[in-house]
N, C-alpha and C positions, 0 to 999 in steps of 0.2 A: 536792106538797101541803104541804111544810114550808113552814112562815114564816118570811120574814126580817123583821125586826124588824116581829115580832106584824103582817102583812100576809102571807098565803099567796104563795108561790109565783107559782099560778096564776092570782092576783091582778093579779102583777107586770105577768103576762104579756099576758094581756086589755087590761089599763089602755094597755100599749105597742104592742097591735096597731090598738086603737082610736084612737091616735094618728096611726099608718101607715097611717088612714081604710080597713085591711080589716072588711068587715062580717060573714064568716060565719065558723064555727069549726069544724073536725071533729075532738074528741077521742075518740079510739084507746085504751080502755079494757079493765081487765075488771070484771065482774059487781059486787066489791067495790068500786074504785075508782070506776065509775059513782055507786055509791049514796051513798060518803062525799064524793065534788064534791056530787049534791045537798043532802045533810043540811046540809053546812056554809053553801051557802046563799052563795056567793060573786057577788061585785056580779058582771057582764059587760060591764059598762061601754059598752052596747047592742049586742056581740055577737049574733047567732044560732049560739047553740048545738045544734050534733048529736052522736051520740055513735054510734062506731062500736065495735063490743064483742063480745075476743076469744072463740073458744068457750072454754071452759072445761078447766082440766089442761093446754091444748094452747099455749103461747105460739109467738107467732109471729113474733122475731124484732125486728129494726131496718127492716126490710123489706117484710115479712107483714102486718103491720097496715095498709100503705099498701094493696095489693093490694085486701084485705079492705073497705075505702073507698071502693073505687072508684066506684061510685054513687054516692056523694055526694060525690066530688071532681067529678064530670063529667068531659067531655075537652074541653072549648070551649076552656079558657085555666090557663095554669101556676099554680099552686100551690105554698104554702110548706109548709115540712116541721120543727118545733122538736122537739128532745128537751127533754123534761118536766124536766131536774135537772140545767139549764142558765141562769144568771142571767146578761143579757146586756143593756147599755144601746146598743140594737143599731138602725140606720135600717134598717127591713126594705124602705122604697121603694125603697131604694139599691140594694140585691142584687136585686129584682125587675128594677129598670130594667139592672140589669147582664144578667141573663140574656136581657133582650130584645132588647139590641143585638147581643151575641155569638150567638144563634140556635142556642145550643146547646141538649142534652136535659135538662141539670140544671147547675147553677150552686152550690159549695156557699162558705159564709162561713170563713175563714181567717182563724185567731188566731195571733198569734206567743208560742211559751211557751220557758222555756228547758227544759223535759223533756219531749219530745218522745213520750219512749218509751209512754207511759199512752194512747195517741190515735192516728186514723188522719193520717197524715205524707204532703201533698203537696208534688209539684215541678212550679213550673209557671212555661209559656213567659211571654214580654214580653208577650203578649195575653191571658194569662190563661188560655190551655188547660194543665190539668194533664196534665204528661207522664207523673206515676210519684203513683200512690197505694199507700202500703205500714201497713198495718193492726196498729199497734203494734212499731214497730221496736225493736231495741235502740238506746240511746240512740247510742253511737257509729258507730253506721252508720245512723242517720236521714236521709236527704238534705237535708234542711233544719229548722226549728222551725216551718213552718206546719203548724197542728194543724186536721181538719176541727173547726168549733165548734159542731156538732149544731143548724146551720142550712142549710136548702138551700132552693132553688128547684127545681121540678122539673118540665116540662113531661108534658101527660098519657101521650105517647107511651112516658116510661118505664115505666108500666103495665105492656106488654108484654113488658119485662125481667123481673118478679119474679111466678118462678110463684104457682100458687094453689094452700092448701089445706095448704100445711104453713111451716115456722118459713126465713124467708129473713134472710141478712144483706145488707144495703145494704154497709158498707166491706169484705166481703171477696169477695163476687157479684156484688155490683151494678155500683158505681164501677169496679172492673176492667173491667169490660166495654164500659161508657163510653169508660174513658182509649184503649182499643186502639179505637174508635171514632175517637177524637179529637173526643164528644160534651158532654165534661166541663169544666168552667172554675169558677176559683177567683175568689173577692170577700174582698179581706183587707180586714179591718174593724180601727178603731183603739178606744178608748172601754173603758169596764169590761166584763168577760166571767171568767165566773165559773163552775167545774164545780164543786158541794155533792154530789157523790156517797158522800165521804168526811167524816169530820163535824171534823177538825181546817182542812178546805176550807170547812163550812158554816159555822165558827164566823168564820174569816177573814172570808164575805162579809156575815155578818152587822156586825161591825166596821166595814168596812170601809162599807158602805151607812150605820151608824150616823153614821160620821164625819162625812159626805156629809151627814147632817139635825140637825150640830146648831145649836141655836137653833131649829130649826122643831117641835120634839118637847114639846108639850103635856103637864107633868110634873099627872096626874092624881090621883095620889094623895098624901093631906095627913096631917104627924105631926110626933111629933118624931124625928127620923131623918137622917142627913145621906146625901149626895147629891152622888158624884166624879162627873162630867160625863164624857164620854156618858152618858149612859141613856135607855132607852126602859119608858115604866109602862103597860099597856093597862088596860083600864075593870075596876071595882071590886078597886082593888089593895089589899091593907091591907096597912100593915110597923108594926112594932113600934118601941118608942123604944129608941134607942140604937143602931139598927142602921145597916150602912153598905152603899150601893146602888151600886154601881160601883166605879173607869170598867167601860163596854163591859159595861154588864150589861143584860139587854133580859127584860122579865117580861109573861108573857101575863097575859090576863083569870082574872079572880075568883082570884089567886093571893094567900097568905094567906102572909104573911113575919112570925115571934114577933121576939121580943124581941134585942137584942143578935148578931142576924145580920149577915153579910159573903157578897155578893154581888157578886163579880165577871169577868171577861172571860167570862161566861156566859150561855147561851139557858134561859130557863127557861118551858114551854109552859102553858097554861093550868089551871086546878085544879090547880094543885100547894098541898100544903100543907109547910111547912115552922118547925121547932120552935126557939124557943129557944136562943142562943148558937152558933148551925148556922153551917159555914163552907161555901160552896160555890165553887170556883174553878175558870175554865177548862174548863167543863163544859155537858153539854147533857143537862135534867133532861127528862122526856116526860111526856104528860099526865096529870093526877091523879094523878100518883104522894106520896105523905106521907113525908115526912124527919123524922124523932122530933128530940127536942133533944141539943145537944155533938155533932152527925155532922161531919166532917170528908172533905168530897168535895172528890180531888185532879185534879188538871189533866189534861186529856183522858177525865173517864169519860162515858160512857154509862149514863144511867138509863132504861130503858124504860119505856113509857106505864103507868099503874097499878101502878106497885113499890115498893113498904115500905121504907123503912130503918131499922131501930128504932134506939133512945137510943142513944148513946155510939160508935158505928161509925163506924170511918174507912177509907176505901176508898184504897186506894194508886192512883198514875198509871198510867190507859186504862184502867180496871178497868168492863169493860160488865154491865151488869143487865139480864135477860130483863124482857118482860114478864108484871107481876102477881105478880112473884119478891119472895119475903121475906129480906130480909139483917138476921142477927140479930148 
């Protein structure tokens, strides 16, 4: 649900499957996550949305949630599979028509990174069947750099592999069981592909998307203020004069910038208020949280959604804040 620049995630994601002329959607939720996709109220870009929704206390894995779907995957014809906190400018026809020609059980997308080790690591033949999938290797003994990129295809028949009723994993139950099949085959994908799991990764793809639109970035808010290119301003921005907006600084709605502030290589999410000769760098500010004036936030922190900063405080580098925590 994070935005990349002031557009959700799962914005991203719709917009690119309705591209790929898919019309239905089954997201694999829980209770809370159900309710905050609807409140926010996200275009679908004429999807049809379903929501399949794990029980509660009980997660069910990379795996379990597909299981749990199964009614409303059907079994007539294959099926895609994205992890939710993966940004990928990705031809989902492409890997579809991959999996149809090879006639395998699941087909997944392969990105080539150079650290391998964070990610499940396939080898795979001149056809594409993966021989060896190994689930977070050490980097030197990785067999190669293709990383599964938490895109698959998956015909209904795997169904039948992932029990039901408790917490399954797909790369260390699943995909085994395939490769010794020799059910399994890989589709390396070229293009931008992006894991935000980590927030010095989510500030990268935010940057890095930024780059990618500028010129096309309708600069909304009007002052005397200056203005290092990239930047992104979402609807009712105020900043104060004298203050300086960028590069690579991206500010949500209704977000309220005083006087003689510096804002940059930074995500700053909606309701935020922020005071008076305030420096914020390198940083990723969360909703509605109030920054007092003179704060000095350094490069890589973490402010969580509704947290205080009062006057004069300067937060040292990676320095993360709970939410609705007061730093005095």
């Amino acid at each position: 649900m994070f935005p990349i620049v002031n557009k959700p995630l799962l914005q991203w994601i719709f917009e690119r499957l309705a591209k790929n002329n898919i019309t239905d959607v089954v997201l694999a939720v829980n209770l809370q996550t159900e309710f905050y996709i609807k409140k926010q109220r996200i275009p679908k870009s004429g999807l049809r949305i379903k929501y399949s929704v794990d029980p509660p206390k009980t997660p069910l894995g990379t795996a379990g949630p597909i299981k749990k779907a199964e009614k409303l995957l059907g079994d007539k014809e294959p099926f895609l599979v994205l992890n939710g906190d993966i940004f990928a400018d990705v031809n989902y026809a492409e890997i579809v028509a991959k999996h149809v020609e090879t006639k395998g059980l699941a087909t997944i997308a392969l990105c080539e990174v150079e650290d391998p080790s964070r990610y499940g690591v396939a080898e795979i033949e001149e056809d594409g069947r993966v021989k060896r999938f190994i689930e977070k290797p050490e980097k030197d003994i990785a067999p190669t750099k293709l990383i599964n990129a938490g895109i698959y295809v998956l015909s209904p028949e795997v169904l039948r592999y992932i029990p039901k009723g408790r917490a399954v994993s797909m790369e260390r139950e699943i995909f085994p069981k395939l490769v010794a099949e020799g059910k399994l085959y890989g589709h390396i994908i070229k293009g931008l592909w992006r894991d935000i799991g980590k927030p010095e990764e989510y500030l990268q793809t935010n940057k890095v998307i930024l780059d990618m639109l500028v010129g096309k970035q309708e600069l909304r808010a009007k002052g005397k203020f200056e203005v290092k290119q990239p930047v992104a301003l979402d609807e009712h921005v105020s900043i104060g004069e004298k203050s300086t907006i960028g590069p690579h600084a991206i500010i949500g709605k209704n977000v309220k910038v005083g006087k003689n502030v510096q804002i940059s290589e930074s995500v700053i999410f909606p309701d935020v208020e922020i005071g008076d000769y305030t420096t914020v760098n390198g940083s990723v500010i969360g909703e509605a949280v109030v920054i007092g004036k003179k704060v000095k936030i350094s490069q890589g922190c973490i402010i969580a959604d509704q947290a205080k900063i009062r006057d004069g405080v300067s937060l040292a580098e990676g320095t993360a804040v709970c939410p609705a925590k007061e730093i005095c």
